[in-house]
N, C-alpha and C positions, 0 to 999 in steps of 0.2 A: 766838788762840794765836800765841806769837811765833813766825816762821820756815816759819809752813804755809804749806802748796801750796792751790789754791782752784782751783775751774775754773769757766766763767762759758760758757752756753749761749745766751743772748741776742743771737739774731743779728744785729739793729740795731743792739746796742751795737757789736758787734764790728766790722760794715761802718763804724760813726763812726768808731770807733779808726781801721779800713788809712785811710780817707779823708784820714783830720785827716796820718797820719804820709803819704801819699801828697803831699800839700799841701805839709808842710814840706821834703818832700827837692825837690820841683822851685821852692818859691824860695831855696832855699840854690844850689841849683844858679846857679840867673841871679843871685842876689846876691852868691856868689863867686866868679863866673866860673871853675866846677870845671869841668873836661878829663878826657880819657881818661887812665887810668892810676893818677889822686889817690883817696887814703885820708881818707875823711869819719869820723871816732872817735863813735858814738853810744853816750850812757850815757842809760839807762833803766829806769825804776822802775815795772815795772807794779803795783805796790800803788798808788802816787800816780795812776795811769792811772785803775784805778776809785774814785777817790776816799776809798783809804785812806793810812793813815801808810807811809813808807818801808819797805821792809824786811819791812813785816808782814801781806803778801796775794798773795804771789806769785803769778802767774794764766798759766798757759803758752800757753791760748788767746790771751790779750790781745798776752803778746812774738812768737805766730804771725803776729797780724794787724799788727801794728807794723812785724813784719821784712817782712812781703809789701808793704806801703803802699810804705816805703820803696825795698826793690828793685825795684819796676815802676817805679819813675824811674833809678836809678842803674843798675843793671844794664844797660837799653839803650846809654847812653851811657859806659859802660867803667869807670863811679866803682865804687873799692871800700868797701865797707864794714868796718869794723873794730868789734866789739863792745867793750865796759869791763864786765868783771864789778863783781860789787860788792866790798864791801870783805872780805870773808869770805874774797876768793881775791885779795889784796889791789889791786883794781880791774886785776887782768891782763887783757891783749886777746884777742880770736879773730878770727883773722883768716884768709883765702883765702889758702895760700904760694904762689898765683900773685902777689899782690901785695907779698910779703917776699921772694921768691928770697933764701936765703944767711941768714937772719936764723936767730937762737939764740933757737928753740924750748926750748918747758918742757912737763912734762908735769903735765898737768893736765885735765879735762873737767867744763865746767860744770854743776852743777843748778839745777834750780829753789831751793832752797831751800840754794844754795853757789855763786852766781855769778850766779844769778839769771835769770830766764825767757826775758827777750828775750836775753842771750849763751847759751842752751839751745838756744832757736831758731836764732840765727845758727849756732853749731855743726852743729846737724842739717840746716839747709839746705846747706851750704857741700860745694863737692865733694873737696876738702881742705881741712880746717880745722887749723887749728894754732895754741897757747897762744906768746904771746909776753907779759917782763913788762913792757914799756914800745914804745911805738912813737911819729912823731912827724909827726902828721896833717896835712893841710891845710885841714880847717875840722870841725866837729863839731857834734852837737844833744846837747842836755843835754833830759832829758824827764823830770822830777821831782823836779830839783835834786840830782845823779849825780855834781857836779864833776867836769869832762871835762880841765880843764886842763894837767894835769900831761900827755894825750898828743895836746900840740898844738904846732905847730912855733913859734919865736918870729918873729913877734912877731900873739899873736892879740887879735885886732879886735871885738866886739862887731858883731851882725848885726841888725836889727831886723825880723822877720818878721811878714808880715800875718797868719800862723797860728802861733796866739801860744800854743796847747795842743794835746796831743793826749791827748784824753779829759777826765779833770779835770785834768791833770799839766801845769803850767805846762810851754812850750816857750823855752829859751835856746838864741841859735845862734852862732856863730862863726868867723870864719877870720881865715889868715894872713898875713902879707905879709913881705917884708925887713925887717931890720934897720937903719935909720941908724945909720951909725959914721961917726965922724971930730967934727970940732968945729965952730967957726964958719967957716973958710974951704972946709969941704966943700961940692960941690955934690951935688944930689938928682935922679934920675931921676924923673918926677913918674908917669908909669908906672906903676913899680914899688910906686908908694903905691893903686894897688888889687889887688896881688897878683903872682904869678910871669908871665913874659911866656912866649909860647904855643911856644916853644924847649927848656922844662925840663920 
């Protein structure tokens, strides 16, 4: 049935899932030299987790274990997380307003089956959460083909991670770096071509 809720007691399965997403947030980590303070945007489709189609298995246990993987890497070291619902709540974020201070909040509260499980999660974990509808990350996981894009800073980079899914759900990962402007007589910071220097 399109849009149902599912819930999945397999505790094996479940300890693969935090693992696999525990995995991807610490080589994102070292592969995009993330710092204290930076907004990682993760879109995730736990239907595509346990090996079904998009949209059509929502599994709240599964977006539990995916938010816990994830934050026992980023959490310690100050990275925030930024959820993308799905298109239903037209891919809006949730986010920690520790890490928005000042930003134009919406009102909104994900479900499972209208935003989707892992941003239900992130919601319920979060000690202030708050709907924003665009934000503009510094690297992101895509975990079942989510398109994260649109809330990623310019100009983002393709990431290629030794863990490459988490569960059945293909893993994409990303970050971002400056801009080049200017034309042929510009010169380039060579630096700044793997990302923000440790000042911003």
């Amino acid at each position: 049935m399109a849009g149902a809720t599912y819930e999945i007691d397999d505790r094996d399965l479940l300890d693969v899932i935090k693992a696999d997403a525990k995995a991807a947030a610490a080589q994102l980590i070292e592969a995009a030299h993330l710092k204290k303070g930076q907004i990682v945007v993760i879109g995730c489709s736990t239907s595509e987790v346990v090996g079904k189609s998009i949209g059509k298995y929502s599994t709240p246990e599964v977006g539990n274990a995916i938010y816990e993987g994830l934050n026992s890497e980023f959490e310690p070291k100050g990275i925030y997380i930024a959820a993308q619902c799905c298109e239903h709540l037209n891919r809006a974020i949730i986010v920690d307003y520790e890490a928005v201070p000042g930003a134009e909040i919406v009102n909104v509260r994900p479900q499972p089956k209208a935003g989707g499980s892992f941003a239900t999660a992130v919601y319920e974990a979060l000690q202030h959460p708050v709907a924003l509808e665009e934000i503009k990350a510094d690297a992101g996981l895509d975990i079942g083909g989510t398109l994260i894009g649109m809330h990623l800073k310019k100009v983002a980079v393709p990431v290629r991670l030794e863990q490459n899914h988490v569960g059945s759900a293909m893993l994409l990962a990303a970050r971002v770096r400056p801009k080049f402007i200017g034309g042929e007589r510009a010169y380039y910071d060579d630096d700044l071509k793997e990302g923000y220097p440790d000042f911003i």
